[in-house]
N, C-alpha and C positions, 0 to 999 in steps of 0.2 A: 248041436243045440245053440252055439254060439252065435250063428248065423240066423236064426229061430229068432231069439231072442232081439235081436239087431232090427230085424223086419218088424217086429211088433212095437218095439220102444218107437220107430218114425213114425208104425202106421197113430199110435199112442197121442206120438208129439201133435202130430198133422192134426187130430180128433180134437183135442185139448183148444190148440191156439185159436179153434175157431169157436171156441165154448167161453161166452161171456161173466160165467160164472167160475171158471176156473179162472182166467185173468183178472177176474176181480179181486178173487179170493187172496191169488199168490203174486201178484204183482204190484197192486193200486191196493192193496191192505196198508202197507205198511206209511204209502203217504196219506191215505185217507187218516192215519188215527195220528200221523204226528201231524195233520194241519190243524185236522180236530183240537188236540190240546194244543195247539201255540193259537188258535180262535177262542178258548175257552180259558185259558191260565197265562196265557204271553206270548207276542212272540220271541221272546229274549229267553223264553223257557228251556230252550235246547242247549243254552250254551251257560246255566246255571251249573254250579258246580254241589254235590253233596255234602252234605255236613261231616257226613261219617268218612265218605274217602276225597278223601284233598286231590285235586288233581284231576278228577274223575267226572267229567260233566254229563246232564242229563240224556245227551243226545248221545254218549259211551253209551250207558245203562240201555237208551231205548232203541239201539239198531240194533244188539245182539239178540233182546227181548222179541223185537216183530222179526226177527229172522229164526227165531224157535214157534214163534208162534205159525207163522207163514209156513214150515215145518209140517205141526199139527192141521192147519189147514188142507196140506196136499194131500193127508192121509184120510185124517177124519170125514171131510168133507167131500173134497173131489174125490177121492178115488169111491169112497161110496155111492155117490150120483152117478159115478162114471159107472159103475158097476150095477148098480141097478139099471142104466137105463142102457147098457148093454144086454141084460138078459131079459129086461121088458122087449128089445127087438128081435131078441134070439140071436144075434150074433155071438154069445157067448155057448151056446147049444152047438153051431157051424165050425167053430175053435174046437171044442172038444171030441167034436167029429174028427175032425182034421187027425194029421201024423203028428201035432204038435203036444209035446210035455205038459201035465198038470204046472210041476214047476219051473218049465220055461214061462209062462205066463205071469207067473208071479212075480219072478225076478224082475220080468220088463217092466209091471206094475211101478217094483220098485226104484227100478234105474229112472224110470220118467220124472217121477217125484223129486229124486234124486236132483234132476235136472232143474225142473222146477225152483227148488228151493234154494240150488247154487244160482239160477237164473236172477230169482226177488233179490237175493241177498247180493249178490252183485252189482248190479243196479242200484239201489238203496244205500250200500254202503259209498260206490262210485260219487251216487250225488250228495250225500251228507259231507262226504270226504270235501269235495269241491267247493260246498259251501261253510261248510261250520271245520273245516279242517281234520286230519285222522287225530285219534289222541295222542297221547303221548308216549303211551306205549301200546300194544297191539298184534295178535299172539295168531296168524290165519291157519296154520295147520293147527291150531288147540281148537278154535273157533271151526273147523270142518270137520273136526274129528268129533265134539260136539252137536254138530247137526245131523253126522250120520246119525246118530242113536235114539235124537227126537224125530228124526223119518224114520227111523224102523221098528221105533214106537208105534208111531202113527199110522206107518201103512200096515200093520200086524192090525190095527183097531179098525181100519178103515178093508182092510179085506176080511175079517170077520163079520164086521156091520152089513159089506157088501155083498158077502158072500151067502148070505144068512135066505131063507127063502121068503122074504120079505118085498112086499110091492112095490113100483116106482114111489108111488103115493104116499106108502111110510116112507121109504127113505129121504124123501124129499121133506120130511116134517123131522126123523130122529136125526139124520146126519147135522143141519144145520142146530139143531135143537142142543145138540151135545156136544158139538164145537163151540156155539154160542154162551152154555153154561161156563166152558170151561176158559172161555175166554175173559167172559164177565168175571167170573170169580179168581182169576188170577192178577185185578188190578185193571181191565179194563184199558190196557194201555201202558198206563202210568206206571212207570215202575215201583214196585207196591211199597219199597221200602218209605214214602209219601205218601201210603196210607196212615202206618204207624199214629203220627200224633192227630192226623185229622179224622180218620174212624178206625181208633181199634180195632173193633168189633169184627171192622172189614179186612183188617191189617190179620187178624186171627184165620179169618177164612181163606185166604190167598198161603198160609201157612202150609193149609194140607190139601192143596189143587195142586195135583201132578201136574198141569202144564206151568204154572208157577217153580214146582220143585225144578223141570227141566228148562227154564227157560233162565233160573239161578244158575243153574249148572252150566247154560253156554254162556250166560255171561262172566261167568270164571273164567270161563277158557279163553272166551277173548281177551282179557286182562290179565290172565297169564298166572293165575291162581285156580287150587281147587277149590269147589265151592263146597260146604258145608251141608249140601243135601246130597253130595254123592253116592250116600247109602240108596236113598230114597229114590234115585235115576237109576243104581245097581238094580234095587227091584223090580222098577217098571220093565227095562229091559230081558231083564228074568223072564217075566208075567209073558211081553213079548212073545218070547220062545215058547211057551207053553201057548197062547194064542194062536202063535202060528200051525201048531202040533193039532190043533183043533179045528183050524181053517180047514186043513186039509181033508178034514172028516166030513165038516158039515156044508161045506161050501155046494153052494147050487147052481150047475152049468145050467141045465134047462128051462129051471124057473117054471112057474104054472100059473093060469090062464083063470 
């Protein structure tokens, strides 16, 4: 199986890096939305330190943030397109023909993502580090151990969404549709605790967006604290597990026509 799963992660990787939508997603995300805000609030905006933690500047806050979010992306997004517009060509009918595992496939799903997000997050942190410096303190196995859990969030959501008997056509309208909810509503970026006194309202809503609660949560880790929604990340991964319990039922190799 091991070997199985090996051949499908490259043929995976191979498929991906030439898919402009997954590179955009999980690599060019996270400098698109910090140029974004250093064009729209400063560019001196990254190296601003917070009020509440001393020490702690915006650009700490926002690379642990677009590396949970990048996360959500691999799951939600790509691997739904991916999946859809595998069994819109039938290769995913050929796969299940084959000698190959139900859950060897999945795994590989997951190890690609995997990669993925260790890929954005390396790079990203690489180039923040070189220019705005690391912080001051900085926690990488809390910070990895944290991102496994929003990929295996995300690929449980993103092989449900995918797996579901759904047409290229919807997927190409819900995947983006619901990664984009949930990206808007967790701050849009900005690390939301900068909602607070400029909208409430909005500051309230980012409160109970799961990719907010998890993207608190890796930025604990990267600073070497637990975060205070830990309960709330215990859940989702919960949920997770019962997703996945249900992929395995409802998922659709052949797709129809």
């Amino acid at each position: 199986m091991a070997a199985t799963v090996w051949t499908l992660v490259r043929a995976q990787l191979a498929l991906l890096v030439r898919t402009p939508l997954a590179l955009l997603a999980v690599l060019a995300l996270p400098f698109a939305v910090l140029f974004a805000l250093m064009l729209f609030i400063g560019f001196s905006f990254p190296t601003l330190e917070f009020g509440a933690m001393p020490g702690v500047r915006v650009i700490d806050r926002l690379l642990p943030e677009m590396a949970g979010t990048v996360a959500a992306a691999a799951g939600i997004l790509v691997l739904t397109l991916h999946l859809s517009e595998m069994r819109d060509t039938r290769l995913l009918g050929r796969l299940r023909r084959s000698p190959m595992r139900d859950g060897a496939y999945m795994t590989a799903q997951a190890i690609v993502a995997v990669v993925l997000v260790a890929a954005s997050t390396a790079v990203f942190m690489a180039v923040t580090f070189i220019v705005y410096g690391p912080p001051r303190t900085w926690h990488p196995l809390s910070l990895a151990a944290a991102l496994l859990a929003v990929t295996y969030c995300s690929v449980s959501a993103g092989l449900l969404l995918g797996g579901m008997r759904m047409p290229r056509a919807g997927a190409k309208i819900a995947a983006p549709l619901c990664f984009g909810l949930l990206f808007l509503c967790s701050g849009v970026g900005v690390p939301r605790e900068g909602w607070e006194g400029v909208a409430p309202w909005f500051y309230q809503v980012t409160t109970v967006n799961p990719l907010a609660q998890l993207n608190d949560f890796v930025f604990g880790a990267y600073i070497g604290r637990l975060s205070e929604t830990w309960p709330a990340v215990a859940g989702l991964v919960a949920a997770a597990v019962v997703v996945n319990l249900v992929t395995r039922r409802v998922f659709d190799w052949e797709g129809t026509r």
